[in-house]
N, C-alpha and C positions, 0 to 999 in steps of 0.2 A: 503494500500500500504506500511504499514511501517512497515517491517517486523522484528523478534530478529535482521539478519545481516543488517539491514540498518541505515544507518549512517544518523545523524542531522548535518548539518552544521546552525550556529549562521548567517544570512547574515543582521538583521537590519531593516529588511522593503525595504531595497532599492534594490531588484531585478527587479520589472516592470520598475522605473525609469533607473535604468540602463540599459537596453532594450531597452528601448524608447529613452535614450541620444545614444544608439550606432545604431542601426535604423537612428535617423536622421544624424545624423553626418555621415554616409554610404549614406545615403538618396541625402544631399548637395555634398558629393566629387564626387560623379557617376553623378549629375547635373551638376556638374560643366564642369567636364570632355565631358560630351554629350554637352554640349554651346560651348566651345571651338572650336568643328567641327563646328559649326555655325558660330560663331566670327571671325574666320580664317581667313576671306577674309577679314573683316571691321580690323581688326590687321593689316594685310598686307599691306593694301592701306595706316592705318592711322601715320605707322613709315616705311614708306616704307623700308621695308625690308625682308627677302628670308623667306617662308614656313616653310623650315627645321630649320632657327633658333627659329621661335617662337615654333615650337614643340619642339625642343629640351630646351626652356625655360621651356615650359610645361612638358615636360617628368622630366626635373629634380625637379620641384616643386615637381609635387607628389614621386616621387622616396624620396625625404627627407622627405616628411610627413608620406611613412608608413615608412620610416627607423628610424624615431625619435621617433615611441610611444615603439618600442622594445627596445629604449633606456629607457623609461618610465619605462615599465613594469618590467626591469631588475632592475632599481635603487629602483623601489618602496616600496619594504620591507626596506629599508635602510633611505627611506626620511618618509617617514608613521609613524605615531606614535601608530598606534590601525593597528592590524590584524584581520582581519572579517572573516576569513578561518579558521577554528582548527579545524582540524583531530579530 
């Protein structure tokens, strides 16, 4: 499969684990998010207060949790001391 034009990238060994860490961590937010529609009611009852604000708690949790890793991803050449990627 690895033909003259094909490129080697250096990745370390850590590509399955990396995989497997973004698998789960996908794996828990989308649990969490399907509990939620469950919890709803026991939420509601237990600080009694309106549907729409606890969704709107929720919607803006995850709204900052995928807005923060593109913050991640943008700084990380900058806070990283080792680059695993070279052309």
């Amino acid at each position: 499969m690895t033909g003259k034009g094909a490129r080697r990238y250096r990745e370390g060994g850590w590509g399955w684990p990396v995989v497997f860490a973004v698998f789960l961590s996908q794996f828990i937010l989308y649990g969490n998010l399907k509990a939620t529609g469950v919890l709803i009611t026991h939420i509601h009852h237990e600080y009694q207060t309106t549907l729409w604000t606890i969704g709107l708690i929720n919607s803006l949790y995850y709204a900052m949790q995928f807005l923060l890793c593109k913050f991640k991803t943008c700084f990380s050449p900058r806070l990283e001391s080792q680059n695993y990627m070279e052309p």
